[in-house]
N, C-alpha and C positions, 0 to 999 in steps of 0.2 A: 631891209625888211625880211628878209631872207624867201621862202616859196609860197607865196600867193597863191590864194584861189580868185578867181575871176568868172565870170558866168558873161553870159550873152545873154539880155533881156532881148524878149520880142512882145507884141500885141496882136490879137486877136478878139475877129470882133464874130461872134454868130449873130447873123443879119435875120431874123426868124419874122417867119410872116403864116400865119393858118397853119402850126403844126410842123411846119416846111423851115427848110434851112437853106440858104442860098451859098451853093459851093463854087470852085472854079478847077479846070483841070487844068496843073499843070504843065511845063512843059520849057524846054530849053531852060533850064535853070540849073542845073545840075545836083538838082536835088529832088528825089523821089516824080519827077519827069513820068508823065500815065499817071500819076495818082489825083485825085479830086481832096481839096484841101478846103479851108475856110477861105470865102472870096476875097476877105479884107484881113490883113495879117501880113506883120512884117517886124522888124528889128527897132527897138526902140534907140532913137540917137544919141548921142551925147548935148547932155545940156536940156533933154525933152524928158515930158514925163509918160510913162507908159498912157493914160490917157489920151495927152496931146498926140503921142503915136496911132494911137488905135484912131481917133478922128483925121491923122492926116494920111495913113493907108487906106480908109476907104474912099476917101477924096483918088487920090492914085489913082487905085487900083481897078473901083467901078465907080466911083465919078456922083457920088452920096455924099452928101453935108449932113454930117450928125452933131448935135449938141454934145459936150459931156457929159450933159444931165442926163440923157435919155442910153447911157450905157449903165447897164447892171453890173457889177463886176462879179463871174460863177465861179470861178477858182484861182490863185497863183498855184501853177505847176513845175516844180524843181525837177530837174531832170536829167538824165544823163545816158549817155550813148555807149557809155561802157569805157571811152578814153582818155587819155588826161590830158586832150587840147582843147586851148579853150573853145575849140568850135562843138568840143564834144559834152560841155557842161551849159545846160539854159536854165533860164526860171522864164516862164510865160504866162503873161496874164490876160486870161480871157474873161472878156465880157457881152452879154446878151445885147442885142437892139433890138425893138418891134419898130421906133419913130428913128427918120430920116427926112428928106429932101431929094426930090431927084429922081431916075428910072434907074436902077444897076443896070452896069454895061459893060463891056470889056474895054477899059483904056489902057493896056498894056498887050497888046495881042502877040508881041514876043515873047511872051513868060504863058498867056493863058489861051489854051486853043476854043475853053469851053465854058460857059455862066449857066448855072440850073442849080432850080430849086428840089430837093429831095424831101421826102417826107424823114422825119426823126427817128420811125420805126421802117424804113427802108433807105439806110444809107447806102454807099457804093460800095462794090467788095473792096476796091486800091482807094485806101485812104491808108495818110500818115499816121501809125500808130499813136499817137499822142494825143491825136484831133479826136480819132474812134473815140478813145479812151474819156476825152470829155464830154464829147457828142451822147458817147453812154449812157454816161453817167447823169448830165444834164437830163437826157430822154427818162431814166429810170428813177429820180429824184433822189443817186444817192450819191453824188459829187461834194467831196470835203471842200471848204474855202480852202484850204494849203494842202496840196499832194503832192504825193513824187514819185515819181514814175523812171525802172530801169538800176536802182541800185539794187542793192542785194539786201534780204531779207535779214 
């Protein structure tokens, strides 16, 4: 077939409750480690569908049963890191929740030191550029359904 492109899907869910977004900081992961990210969010698997993902990261992650019905879906984001491994190409789909099940909690406390709810017009300064970037956009009502984020213009 000769040079493939390949991408890393992930899922991402903003858990939003009064304004407020529920982040988590993470931490021993080797990846932006101090920064506060979306609480539920992860890699979608082989054989799953980015939804079935996003409802079984926040089961994981803070320990919420969400329906698929009650995710919005606010953008898929192509993306890329600047390199040409496939760890360096994503597409990510994020989707809203106000309805869950459950208290959010930390059930990973190796990966997360911290759970809080931020307000949408006071996020943290160390957040993952990509998150801010939909967090934004979401807050300002001007997020496209399909962006991308990090190529060149």
């Amino acid at each position: 077939m000769g040079n493939g492109f390949a991408v890393v899907p992930a899922a991402y869910i903003l858990l939003l409750r009064g304004g407020r977004v529920l982040l988590q900081l993470r931490q021993n992961t080797g990846f932006m480690d101090g920064h506060w990210a979306c609480a539920a969010a992860g890699h979608v698997e082989a054989g799953e569908s980015a939804l079935d993902a996003a409802v079984r990261e926040a089961m994981e992650e803070i320990g919420v049963s969400i329906s698929p019905d009650a995710l919005t879906p606010l953008t898929t984001l192509h993306r890329t890191n600047g390199g040409t491994r496939l760890l360096d190409q994503r597409v990510d789909f994020f989707f809203a929740c106000d309805r869950w099940e459950g208290d959010p909690g930390i059930r990973e406390p190796e990966k997360c030191a911290d759970l809080r709810w931020f307000g949408l017009d006071d996020l943290p300064e160390l957040m993952p550029p990509h998150e801010r970037y939909v967090l934004e956009g979401f807050r300002e009502g001007t997020l496209a359904p399909i962006a991308s984020l990090g190529f060149d213009a």
